[in-house]
C-alpha positions as CSV (number, residue, x, y, z in Angstrom):
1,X,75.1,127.4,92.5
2,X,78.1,127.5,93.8
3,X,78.3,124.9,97.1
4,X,81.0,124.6,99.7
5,X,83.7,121.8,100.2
6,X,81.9,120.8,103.4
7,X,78.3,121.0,101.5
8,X,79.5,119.0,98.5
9,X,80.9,116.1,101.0
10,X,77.8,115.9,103.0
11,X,76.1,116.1,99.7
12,X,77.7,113.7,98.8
13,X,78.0,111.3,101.9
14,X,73.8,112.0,101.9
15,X,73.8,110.7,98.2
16,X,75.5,107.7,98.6
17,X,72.8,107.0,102.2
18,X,70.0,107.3,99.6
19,X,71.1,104.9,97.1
20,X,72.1,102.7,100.0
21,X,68.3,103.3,101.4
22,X,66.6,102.7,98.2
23,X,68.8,100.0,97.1
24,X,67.6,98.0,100.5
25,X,63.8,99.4,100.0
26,X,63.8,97.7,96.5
27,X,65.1,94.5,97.7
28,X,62.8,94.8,101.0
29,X,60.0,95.1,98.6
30,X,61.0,92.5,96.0
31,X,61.2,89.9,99.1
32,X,58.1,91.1,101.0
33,X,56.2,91.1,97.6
34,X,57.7,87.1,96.8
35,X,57.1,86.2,100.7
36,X,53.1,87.4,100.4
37,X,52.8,85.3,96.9
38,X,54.4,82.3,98.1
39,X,52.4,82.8,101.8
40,X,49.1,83.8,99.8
41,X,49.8,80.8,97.3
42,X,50.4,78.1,100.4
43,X,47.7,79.6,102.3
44,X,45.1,78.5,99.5
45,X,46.8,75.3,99.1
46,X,46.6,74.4,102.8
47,X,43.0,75.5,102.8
48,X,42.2,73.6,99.6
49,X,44.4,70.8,101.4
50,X,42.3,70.7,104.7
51,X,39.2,71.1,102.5
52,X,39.6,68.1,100.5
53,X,40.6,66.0,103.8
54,X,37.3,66.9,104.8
55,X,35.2,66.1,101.8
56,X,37.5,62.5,102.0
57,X,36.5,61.9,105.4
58,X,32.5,63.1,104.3
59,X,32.1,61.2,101.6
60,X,33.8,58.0,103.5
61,X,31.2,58.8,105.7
62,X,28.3,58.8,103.0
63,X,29.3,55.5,101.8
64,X,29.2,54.2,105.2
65,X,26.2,55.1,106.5
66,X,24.8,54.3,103.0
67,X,25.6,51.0,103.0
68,X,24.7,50.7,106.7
69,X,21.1,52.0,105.2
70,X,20.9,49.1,103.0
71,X,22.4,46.6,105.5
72,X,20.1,47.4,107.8
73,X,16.8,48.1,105.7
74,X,17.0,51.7,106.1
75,X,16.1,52.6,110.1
76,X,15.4,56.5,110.6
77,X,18.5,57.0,112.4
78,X,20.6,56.2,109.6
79,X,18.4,58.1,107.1
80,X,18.6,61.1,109.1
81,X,22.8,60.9,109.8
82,X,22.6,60.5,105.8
83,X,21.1,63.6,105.3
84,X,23.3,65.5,107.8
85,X,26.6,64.1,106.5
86,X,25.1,65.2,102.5
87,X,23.9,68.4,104.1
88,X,27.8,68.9,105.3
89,X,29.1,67.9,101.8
90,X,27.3,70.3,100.1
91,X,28.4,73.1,102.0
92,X,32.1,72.0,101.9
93,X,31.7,71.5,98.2
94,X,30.1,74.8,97.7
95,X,33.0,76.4,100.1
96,X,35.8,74.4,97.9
97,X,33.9,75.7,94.7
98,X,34.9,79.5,95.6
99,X,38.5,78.9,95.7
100,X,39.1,77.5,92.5
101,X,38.5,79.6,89.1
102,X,39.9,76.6,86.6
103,X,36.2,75.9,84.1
104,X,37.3,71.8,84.7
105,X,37.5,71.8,88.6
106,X,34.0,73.9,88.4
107,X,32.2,71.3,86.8
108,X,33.5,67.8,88.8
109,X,32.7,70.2,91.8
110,X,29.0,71.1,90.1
111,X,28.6,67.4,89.0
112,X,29.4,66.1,93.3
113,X,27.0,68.7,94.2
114,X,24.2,67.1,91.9
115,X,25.2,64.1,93.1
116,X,24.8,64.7,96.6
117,X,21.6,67.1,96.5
118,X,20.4,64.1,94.5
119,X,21.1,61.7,97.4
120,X,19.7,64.2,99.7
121,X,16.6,64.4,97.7
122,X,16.0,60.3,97.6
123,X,16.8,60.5,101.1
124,X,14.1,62.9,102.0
125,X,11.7,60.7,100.2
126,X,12.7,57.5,101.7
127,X,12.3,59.3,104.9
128,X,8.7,60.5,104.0
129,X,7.9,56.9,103.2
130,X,9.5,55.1,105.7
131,X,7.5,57.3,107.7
132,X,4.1,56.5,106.2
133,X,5.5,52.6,106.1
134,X,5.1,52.6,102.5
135,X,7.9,50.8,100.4
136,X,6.0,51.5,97.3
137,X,5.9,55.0,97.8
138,X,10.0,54.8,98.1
139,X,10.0,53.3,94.5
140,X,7.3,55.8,93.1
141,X,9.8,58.7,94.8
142,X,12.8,57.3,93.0
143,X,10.9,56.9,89.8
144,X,10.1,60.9,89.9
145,X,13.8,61.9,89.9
146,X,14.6,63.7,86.0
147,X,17.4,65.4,86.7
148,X,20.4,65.2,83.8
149,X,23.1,64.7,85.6
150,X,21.3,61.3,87.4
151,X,20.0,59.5,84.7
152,X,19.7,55.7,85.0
153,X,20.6,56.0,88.8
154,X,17.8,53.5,90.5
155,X,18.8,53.2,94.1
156,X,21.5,55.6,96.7
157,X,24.7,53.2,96.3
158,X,24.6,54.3,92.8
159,X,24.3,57.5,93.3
160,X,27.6,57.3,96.6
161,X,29.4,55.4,94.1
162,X,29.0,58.6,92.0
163,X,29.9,60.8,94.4
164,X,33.4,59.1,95.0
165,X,34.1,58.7,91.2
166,X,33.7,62.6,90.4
167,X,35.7,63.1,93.8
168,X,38.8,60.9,92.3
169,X,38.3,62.6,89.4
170,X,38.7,65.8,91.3
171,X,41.8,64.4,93.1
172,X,43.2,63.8,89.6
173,X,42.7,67.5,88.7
174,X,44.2,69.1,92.0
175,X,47.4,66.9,91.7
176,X,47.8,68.4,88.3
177,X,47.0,71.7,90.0
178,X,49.8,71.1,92.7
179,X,52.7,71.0,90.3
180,X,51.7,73.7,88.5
181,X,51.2,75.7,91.9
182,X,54.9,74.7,92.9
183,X,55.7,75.7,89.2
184,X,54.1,79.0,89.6
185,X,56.3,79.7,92.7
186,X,59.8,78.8,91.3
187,X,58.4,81.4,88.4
188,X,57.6,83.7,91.0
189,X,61.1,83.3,92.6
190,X,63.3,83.3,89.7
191,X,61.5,86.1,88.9
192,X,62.4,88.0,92.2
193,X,65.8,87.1,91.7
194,X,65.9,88.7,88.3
195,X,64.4,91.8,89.2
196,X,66.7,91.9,92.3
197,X,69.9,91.4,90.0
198,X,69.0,94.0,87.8
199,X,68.1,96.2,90.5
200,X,71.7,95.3,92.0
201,X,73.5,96.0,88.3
202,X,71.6,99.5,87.8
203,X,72.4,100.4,91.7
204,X,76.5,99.0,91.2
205,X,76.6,101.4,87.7
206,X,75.3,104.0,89.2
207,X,77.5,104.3,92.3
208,X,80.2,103.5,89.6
209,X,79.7,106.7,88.1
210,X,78.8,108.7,91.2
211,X,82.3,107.3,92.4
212,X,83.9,108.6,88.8
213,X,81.8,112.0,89.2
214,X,82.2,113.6,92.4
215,X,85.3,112.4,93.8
216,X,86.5,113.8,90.0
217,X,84.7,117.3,90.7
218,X,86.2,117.2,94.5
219,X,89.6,116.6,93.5
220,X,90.3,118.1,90.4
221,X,90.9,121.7,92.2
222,X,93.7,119.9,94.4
223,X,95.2,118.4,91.3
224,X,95.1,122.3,89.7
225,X,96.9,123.5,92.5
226,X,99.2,120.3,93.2
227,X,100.5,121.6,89.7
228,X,100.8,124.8,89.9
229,X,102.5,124.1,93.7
230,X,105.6,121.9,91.2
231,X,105.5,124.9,88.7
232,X,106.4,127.4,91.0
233,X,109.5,124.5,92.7
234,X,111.1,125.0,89.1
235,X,110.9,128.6,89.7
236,X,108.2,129.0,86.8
237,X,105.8,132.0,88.1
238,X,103.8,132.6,84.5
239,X,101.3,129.9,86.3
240,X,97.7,130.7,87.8
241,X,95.4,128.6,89.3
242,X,91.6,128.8,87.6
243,X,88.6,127.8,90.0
244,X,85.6,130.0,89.3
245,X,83.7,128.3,92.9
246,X,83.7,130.9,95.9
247,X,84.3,127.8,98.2
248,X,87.3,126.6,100.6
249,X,89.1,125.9,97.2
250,X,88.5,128.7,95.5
251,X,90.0,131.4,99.2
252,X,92.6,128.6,98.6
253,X,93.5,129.5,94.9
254,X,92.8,132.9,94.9
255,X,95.6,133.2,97.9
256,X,97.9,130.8,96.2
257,X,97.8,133.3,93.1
258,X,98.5,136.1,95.1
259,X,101.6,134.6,96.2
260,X,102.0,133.5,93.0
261,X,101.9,137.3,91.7
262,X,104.3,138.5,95.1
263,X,107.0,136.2,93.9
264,X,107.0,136.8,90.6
265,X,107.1,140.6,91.5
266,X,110.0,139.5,94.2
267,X,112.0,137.4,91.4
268,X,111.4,140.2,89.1
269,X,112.9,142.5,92.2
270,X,115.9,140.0,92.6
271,X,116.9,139.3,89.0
272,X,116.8,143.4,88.6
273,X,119.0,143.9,92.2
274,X,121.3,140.6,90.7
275,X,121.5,142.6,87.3
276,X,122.6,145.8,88.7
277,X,124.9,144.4,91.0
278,X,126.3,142.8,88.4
279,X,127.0,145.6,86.4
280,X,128.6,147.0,90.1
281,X,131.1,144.4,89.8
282,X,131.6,144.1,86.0
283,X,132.5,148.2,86.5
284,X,134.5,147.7,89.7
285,X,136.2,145.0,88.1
286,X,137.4,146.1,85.0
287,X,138.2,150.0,86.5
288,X,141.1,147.8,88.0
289,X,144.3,146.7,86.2
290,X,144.7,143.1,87.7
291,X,142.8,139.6,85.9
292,X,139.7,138.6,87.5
293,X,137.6,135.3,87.1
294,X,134.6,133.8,89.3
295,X,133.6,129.9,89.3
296,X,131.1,128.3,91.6
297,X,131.4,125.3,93.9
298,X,131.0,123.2,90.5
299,X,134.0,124.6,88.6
300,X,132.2,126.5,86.0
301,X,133.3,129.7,85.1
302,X,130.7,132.6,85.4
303,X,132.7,135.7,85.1
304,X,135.9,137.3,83.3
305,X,137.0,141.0,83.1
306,X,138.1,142.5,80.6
307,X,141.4,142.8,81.2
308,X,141.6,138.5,81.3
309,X,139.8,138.9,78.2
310,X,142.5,141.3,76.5
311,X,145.0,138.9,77.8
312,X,144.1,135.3,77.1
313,X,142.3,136.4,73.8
314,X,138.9,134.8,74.5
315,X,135.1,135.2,74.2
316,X,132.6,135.1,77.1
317,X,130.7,132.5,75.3
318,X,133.6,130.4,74.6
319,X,133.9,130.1,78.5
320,X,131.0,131.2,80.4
321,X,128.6,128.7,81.9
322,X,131.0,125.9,81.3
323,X,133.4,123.4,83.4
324,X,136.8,125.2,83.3
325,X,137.9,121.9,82.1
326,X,136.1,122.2,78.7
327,X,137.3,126.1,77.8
328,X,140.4,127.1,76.6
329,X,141.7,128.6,80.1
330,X,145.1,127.3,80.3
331,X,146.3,124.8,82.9
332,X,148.0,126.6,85.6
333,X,144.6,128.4,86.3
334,X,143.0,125.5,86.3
335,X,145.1,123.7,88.9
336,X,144.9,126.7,90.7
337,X,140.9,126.7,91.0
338,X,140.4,123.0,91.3
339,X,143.1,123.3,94.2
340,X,141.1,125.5,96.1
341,X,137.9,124.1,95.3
342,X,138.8,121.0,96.6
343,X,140.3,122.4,99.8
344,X,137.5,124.7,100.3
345,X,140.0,127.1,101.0
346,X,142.2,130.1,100.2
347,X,144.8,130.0,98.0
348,X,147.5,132.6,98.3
349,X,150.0,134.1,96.1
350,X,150.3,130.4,94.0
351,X,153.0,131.2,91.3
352,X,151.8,130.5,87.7
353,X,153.1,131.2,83.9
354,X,151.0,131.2,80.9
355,X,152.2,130.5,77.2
356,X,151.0,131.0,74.0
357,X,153.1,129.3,71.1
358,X,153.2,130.0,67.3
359,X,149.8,128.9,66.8
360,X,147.8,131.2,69.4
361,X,147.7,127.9,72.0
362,X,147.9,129.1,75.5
363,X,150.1,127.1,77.5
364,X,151.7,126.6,81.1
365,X,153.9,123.8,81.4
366,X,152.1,121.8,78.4
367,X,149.9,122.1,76.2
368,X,145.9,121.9,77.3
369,X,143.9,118.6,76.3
370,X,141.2,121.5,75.3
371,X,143.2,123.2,73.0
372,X,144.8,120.4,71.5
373,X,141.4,119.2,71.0
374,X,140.6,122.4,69.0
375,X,142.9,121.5,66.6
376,X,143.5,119.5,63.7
377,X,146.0,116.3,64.7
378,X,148.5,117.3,62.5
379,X,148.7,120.5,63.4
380,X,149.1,119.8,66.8
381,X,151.5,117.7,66.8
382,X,153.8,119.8,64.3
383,X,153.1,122.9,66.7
384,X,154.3,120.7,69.9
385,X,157.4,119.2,68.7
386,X,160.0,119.6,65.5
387,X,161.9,117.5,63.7
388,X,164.6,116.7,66.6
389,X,161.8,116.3,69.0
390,X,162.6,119.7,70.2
391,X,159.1,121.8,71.9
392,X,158.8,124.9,69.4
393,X,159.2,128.6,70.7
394,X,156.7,129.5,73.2
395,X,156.0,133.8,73.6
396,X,155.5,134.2,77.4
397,X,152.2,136.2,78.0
398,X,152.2,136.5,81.6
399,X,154.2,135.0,85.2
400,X,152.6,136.3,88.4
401,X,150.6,135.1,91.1
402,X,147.3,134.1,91.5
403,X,145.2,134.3,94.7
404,X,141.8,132.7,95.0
405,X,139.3,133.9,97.9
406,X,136.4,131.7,98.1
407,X,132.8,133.2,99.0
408,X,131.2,131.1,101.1
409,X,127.5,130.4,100.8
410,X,124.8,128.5,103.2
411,X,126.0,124.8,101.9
412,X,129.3,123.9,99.9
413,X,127.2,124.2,96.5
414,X,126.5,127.8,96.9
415,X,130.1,128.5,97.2
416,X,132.1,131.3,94.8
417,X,135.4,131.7,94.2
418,X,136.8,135.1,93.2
419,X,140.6,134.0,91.1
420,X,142.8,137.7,91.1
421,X,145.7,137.3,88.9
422,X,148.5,139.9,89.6
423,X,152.2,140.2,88.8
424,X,153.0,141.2,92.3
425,X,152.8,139.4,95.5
426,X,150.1,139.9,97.8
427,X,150.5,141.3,101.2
């Protein structure tokens, strides 16, 4: 499927809003989830906290009024707020005993609750015979009691001291339960964290590679055509841009190699036009009996007729596409050229002579470093001087004139300069 530039960004830019959004849901979630344990886990404590205030205060109350009862030989007002404070107990006990699951707590709890329905029971019968004014009855009541978990227990102070031995006892077990309760939430928290740093490692490595991956998919095209752009400034035009998306990027390369294709056909045009006009000069110029050269702004020769050829017995490859000071030209041309390319001007009708001696050396007033260079030493310097320091014979191969017009191009660099060489002056 093959997507636009604009779709692929706001794909993109949509991509990247999702991993944000999910990234915040996941930690939203990972700190509501560690918020409701800690509030559900403090919400139990506080109510087991508040319920075991009460059973304090209840069974503070029970040994009160108790021993109140026996102070004051057990008066029916007494008996009866007794009852009513064990009848509270019970319930609260009962109430505390859903909240905890632990098998130990269960049991203290079960053991109060014997306790107290066992208080409440001699209390009823106490009642009964207080009622029919019998203190033998009481004693009877108390003798009747079987159950297992109040063995030996002959009046109700043993039986309240009972009560608040299991409830210390149960004290005992919830302080235990209280640091493993705070050690349950820093499991609970450094387990949040750890889920939220992985979360936050997978999320970071996969924005990593989404970072790697599309910007990569988005700008490799540009970098295709950022080359192809520098191929074509070195005048290279065997280049082509491949993008096989019909997207702004692919109208963009598919125009880019049209003009790729136009001027390559246009240099190919040119470099035919250059050729033949080329050969239009290399004709004009050797259909006429004077010495021709060209050099550019640079001083390096790029043309010869024949005729200079014949005369200064040279090959084109000896000379052409060189610095005029590393060929074999002689001298005087060579002042001649460097004169005018350093004036950036004409030069008209400058007289010159050119040599050659016994050994085939062109010359002018003295030999050329180029030729002597060409050279052994010794040969050299036998062909320049003799044994009385005399210059050896020199054969005179031409004396004339040389005119140089310079063609001027749009800056200095692009400059020509056409050299004529004639024996006559010019008018």
């Amino acid at each position: 499927m093959n997507l636009s530039l604009k779709t692929r960004v706001a794909t993109s830019f949509i991509l990247a809003n999702v991993v944000v959004l999910t990234l915040g849901l996941i930690v939203f979630h990972f700190l509501d989830s560690l918020n409701r344990n800690i509030e559900k886990i403090t919400s139990e404590s506080n109510r087991v906290t508040l319920l075991t205030d009460e059973i304090r205060m209840s069974a503070v109350s029970i040994l009160k009024y108790q021993r109140r009862l026996i102070t004051s030989k057990g008066p029916n007002d007494s008996i009866e707020k007794l009852m009513g404070l064990c009848e509270g107990f019970t319930s609260q006990l009962q109430t505390l005993d859903t909240l905890y699951q632990g098998v130990e707590t269960k049991q203290v709890i079960a053991k109060m609750l014997g306790y107290v329905d066992s208080l409440l029971l001699l209390l009823k019968n106490k009642q009964i015979n207080s009622t029919n004014g019998g203190a033998n009855g009481f004693g009877n009541s108390l003798n009747s009691i079987n159950q297992k978990d109040i063995a030996n227990i002959n009046s109700t102070g043993d039986l309240a001291d009972k009560i608040l031995e299991a409830f210390t006892e149960f004290q005992d077990i919830q302080y235990f339960q209280s640091a493993d309760r705070d050690k349950k939430i820093k499991t609970i928290i450094k387990k949040t964290k750890r889920n939220m740093m992985y979360t936050l490692i997978i999320t970071f490595i996969g924005a990593m590679l989404l970072a790697l991956v599309i910007p990569g998919t988005i700008a490799l095209p540009f970098k295709k055509i950022n080359d192809a752009i520098r191929e074509l400034q070195n005048c290279n035009f065997d280049v082509s841009i491949y993008y096989d998306r019909d997207d702004e990027i692919g109208e963009i390369s598919q125009e880019i190699n049209k003009m790729i294709a136009s001027l390559k056909k246009y240099e190919e045009l040119r470099a035919d036009r250059i050729l033949v006009e080329g050969r239009k000069f290399d004709a004009l110029a050797n259909t006429v009996k004077k010495h021709i050269l060209v050099a550019n702004a640079m001083g390096e020769l790029i043309y010869m007729n024949n005729n200079l050829y014949s005369l200064l017995q040279l090959q084109s490859d000896d000379i052409l596409n060189k610095n005029i000071r590393d060929t074999l030209i002689p001298e005087p041309i060579i002042h001649v050229y460097e004169l005018a390319i350093k004036r950036r001007s004409k030069i008209e009708n400058e007289e010159i002579f050119i040599s050659r001696n016994e050994h085939g050396l062109l010359d002018g007033d003295e030999l050329t470093a180029a030729a002597v260079a060409s050279v052994s030493s010794a040969s050299a310097s036998s062909s320049a001087m003799d044994s009385n320091g005399e210059r050896n014979s020199l054969q005179e191969i031409f004396r004339g004139y040389a005119n140089v017009i310079p063609i001027r191009g749009k800056e200095s660099s692009l400059d020509y300069y056409l050299m004529i060489l004639s024996e006559e002056l010019f008018i």
